[in-house]
VOSENU-533524 format. One record per residue: x, y, z of N, C-alpha, C in turn. Coordinates in pm, whole numbers, plus 32768, in hexadecimal, padded with zeros to 4 digits. Layout:
BEGIN
XYZXYZXYZ ...
//
This chain:
BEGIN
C97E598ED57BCA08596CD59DCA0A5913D618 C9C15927D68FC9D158F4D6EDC9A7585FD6E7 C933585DD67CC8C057BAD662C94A5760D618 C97457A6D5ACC9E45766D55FCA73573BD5B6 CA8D57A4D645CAF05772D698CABC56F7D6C8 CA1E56EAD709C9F15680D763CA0C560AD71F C9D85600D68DC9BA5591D625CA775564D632 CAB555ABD604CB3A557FD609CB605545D664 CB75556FD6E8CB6F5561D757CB5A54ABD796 CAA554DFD773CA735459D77ACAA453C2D740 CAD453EDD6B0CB0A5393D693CBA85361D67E CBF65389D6C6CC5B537DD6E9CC4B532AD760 CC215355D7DCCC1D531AD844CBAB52A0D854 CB605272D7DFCB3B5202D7B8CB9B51B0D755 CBDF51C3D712CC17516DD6F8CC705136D705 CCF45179D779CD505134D7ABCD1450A7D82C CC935083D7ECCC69500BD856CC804F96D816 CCDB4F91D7D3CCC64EC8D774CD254EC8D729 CDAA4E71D785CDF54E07D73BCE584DB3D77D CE6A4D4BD756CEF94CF0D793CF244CD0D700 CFA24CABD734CFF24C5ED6B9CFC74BBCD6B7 CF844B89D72CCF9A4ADFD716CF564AD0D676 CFAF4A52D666CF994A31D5D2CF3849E4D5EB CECB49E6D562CE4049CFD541CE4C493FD539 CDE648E7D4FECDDA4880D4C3CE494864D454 CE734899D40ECEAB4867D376CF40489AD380 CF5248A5D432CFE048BFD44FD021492ED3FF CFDE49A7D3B0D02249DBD37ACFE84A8BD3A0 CF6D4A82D39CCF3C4B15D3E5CF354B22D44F CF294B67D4A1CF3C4BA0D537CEA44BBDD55D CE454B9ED5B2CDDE4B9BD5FECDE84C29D643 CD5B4C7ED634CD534CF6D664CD204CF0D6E9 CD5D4CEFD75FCD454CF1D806CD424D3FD837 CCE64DBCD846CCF64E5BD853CD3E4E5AD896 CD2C4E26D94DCD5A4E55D9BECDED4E12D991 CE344DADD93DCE974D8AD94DCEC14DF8D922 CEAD4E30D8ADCEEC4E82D855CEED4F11D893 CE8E4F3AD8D0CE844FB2D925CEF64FDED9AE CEF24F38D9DBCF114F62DA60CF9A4F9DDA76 CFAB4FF2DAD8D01D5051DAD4D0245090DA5B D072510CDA21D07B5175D9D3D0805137D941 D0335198D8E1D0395168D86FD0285226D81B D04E5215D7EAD04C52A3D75BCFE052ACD6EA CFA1530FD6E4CF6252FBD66ECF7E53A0D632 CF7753A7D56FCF70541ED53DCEE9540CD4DB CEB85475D4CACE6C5474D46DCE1754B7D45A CD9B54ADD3D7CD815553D391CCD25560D3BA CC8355BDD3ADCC0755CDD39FCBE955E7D32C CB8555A2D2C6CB7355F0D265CAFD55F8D212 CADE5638D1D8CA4E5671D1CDCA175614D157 C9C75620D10EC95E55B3D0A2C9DF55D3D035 C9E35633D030CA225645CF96CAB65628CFC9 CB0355EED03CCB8555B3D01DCBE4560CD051 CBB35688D063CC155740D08CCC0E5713D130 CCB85719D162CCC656E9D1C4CC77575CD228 CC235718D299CBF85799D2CFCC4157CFD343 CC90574BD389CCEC575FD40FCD62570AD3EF CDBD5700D448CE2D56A7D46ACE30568DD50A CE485635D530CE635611D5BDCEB255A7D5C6 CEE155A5D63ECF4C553CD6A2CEE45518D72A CF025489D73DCEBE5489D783CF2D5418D7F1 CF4C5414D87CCFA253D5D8D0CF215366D915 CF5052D8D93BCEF9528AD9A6CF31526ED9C7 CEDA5248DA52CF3751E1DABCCE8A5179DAEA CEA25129DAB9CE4650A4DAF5CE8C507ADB76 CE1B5034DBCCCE254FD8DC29CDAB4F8CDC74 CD984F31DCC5CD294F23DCFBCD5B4F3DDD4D CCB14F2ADDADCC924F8ADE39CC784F0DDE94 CC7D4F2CDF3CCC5E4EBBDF87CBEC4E76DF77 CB8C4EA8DF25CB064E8DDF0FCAFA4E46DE68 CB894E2CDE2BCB7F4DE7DDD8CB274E3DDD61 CB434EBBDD5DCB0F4EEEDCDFCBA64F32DCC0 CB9E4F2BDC11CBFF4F69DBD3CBF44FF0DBC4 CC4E5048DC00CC3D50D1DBE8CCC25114DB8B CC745155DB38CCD65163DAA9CCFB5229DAB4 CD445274DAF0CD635310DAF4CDA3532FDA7D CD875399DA2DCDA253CED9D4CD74548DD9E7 CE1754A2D9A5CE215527D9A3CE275546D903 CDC45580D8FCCDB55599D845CE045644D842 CE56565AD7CCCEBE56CBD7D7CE9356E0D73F CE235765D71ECE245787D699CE7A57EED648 CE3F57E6D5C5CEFC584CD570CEAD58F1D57E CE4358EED5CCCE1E598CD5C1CE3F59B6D666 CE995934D6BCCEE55963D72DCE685931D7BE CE125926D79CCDBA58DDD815CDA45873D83D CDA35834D8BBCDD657B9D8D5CD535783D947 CD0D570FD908CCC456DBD95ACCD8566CD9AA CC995638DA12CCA05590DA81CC235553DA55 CC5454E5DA60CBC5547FDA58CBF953EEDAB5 CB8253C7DAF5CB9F533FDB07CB49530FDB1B CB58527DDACCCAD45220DAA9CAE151A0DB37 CA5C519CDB3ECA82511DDB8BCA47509CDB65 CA7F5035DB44CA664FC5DB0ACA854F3ADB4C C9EE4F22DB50C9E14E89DBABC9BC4E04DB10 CA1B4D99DB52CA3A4D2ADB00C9C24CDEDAEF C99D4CA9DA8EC9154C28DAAFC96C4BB1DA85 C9EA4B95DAACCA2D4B16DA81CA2F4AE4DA0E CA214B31D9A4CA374AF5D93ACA834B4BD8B5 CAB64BB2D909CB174C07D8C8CAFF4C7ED883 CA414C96D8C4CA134D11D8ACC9FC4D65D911 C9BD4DC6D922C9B64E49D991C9354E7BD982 C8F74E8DD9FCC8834EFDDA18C8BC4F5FDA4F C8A14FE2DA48C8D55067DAB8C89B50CEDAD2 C8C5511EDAD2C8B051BADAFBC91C5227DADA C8E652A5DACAC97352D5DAE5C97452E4DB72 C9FE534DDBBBC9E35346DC49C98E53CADC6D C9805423DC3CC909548FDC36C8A0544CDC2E C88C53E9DC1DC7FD53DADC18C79253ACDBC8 C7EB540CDB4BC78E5422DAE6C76A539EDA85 C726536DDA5CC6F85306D9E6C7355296D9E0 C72C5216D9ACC7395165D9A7C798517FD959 C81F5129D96DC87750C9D90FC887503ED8DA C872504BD886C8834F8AD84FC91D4F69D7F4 C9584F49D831C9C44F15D7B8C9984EB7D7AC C9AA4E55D747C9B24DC6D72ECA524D73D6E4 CA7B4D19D6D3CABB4CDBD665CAB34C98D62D CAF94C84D5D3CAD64BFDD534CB584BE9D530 CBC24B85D56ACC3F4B55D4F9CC934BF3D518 CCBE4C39D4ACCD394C97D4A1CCDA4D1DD4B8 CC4A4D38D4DBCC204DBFD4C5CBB24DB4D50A CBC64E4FD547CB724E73D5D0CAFB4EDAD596 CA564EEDD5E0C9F84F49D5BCC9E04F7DD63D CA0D500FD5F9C9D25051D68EC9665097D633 C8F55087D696C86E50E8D6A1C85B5158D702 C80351B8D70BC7DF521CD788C7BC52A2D74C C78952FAD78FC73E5358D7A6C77953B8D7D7 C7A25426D78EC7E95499D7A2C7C954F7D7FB C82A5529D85EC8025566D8C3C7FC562FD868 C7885665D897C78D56E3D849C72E56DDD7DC C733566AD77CC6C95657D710C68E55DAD737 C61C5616D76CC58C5594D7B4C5765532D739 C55F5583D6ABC5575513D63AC5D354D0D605 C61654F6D61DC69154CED5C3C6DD5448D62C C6E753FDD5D7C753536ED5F7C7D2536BD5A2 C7F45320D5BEC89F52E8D59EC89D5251D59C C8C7522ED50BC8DD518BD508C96F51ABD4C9 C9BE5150D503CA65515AD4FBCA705091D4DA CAC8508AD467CB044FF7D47ACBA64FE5D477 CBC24FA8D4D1CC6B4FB6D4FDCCA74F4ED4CD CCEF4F66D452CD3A4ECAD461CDCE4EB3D45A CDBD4E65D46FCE444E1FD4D0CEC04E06D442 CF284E4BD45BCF8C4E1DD3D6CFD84D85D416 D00E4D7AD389D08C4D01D3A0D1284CE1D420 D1164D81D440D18E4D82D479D15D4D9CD52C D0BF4D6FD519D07A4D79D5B8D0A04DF5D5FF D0E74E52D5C0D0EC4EC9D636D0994F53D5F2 D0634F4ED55FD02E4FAAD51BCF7A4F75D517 CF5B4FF5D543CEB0500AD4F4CE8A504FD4A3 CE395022D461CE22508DD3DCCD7A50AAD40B CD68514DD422CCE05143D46FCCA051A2D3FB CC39516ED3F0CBF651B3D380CB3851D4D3B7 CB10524CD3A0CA995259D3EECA3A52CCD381 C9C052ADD3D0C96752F7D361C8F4534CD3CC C90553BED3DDC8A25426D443C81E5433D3D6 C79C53F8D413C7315405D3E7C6C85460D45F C66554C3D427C62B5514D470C5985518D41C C53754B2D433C4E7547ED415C4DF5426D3B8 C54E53D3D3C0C52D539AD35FC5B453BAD2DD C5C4542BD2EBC6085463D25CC68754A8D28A C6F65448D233C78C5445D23DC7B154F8D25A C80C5532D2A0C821559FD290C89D55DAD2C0 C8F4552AD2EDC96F5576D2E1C9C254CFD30A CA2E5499D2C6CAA4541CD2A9CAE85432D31F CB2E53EFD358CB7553ECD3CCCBEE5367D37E CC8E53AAD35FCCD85349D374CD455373D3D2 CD8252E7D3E9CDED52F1D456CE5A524ED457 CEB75299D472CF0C5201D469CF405230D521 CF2B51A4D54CCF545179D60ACFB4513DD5F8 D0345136D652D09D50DFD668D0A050D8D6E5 D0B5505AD707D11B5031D780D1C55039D78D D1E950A5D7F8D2B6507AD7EBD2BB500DD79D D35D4FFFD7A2D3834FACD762D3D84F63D802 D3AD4EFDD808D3E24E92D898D47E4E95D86E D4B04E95D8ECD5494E9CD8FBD5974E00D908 D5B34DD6D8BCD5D74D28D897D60F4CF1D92E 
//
């Protein structure tokens, strides 16, 4: 229970890192800019669920992005699960100028890489609690630039053992 909270956990507070609305090349999709899309509060809901599809959790998860005087993006997330326990995480994520991220979390524990392509973000990393187990998450960016559709896959050597989805929003801006 507790490995399956971390895994959840983990990937929640990896994937509210990637999106903006600016429109792409072909003027019609929206470009995924984590820190744009992150920064200040954003919402996410969504399920844990096991090989065979049987939801294993539900969670909510709250952020608040910002950078730091030191020019790293720091992304806080309070993960709130449906069996009533509520975890913190915060990643810290430094830019290499080209609209991807190296990090940490702030515990300490293990490397972050987001990257982007166009409308959709990859987060990678290494689960705190399960030494073997990683998390690859890809975030992508909808039409209306304020939705992510985050979709993730918990592997623990190698071998799938539990889906991670989640849809992120940004408010809706006050005209």
């Amino acid at each position: 229970m507790m490995i399956r909270r971390l895994l959840v956990i983990i990937a929640a507070l990896m994937f509210p890192v990637c999106a903006h609305a600016a429109v792409g090349s072909d003027d019609r999709q929206p470009v995924f800019l984590a820190d744009q899309f992150f920064m200040g509060m954003t919402t996410g809901e969504g399920k844990l669920m096991k090989r065979s599809g049987e939801i294993d959790q539900r969670f909510t998860v709250v952020s608040n992005g910002q950078y730091d005087s030191e020019g790293r993006f720091l992304l806080k997330q309070v993960i709130s699960w449906s069996d009533g326990d509520e975890q913190l995480r915060t990643f810290v994520l430094t830019p290499d100028g080209q609209g991807n991220f190296k990090g940490h979390f702030a515990d300490g524990f293990g490397n972050v890489r987001l990257t982007s392509e166009e409308k959709v973000g990859r987060l990678r990393h290494k689960l705190p609690g399960l030494p073997l187990g990683r998390i690859e998450q890809f975030m992508t960016l909808q039409p209306d630039g304020r939705t992510v559709l985050n979709k993730g896959r918990v592997r623990v050597l190698g071998i799938t053992v539990r889906y991670l989805e989640e849809t992120i929003t940004r408010p809706v801006e006050a005209p």
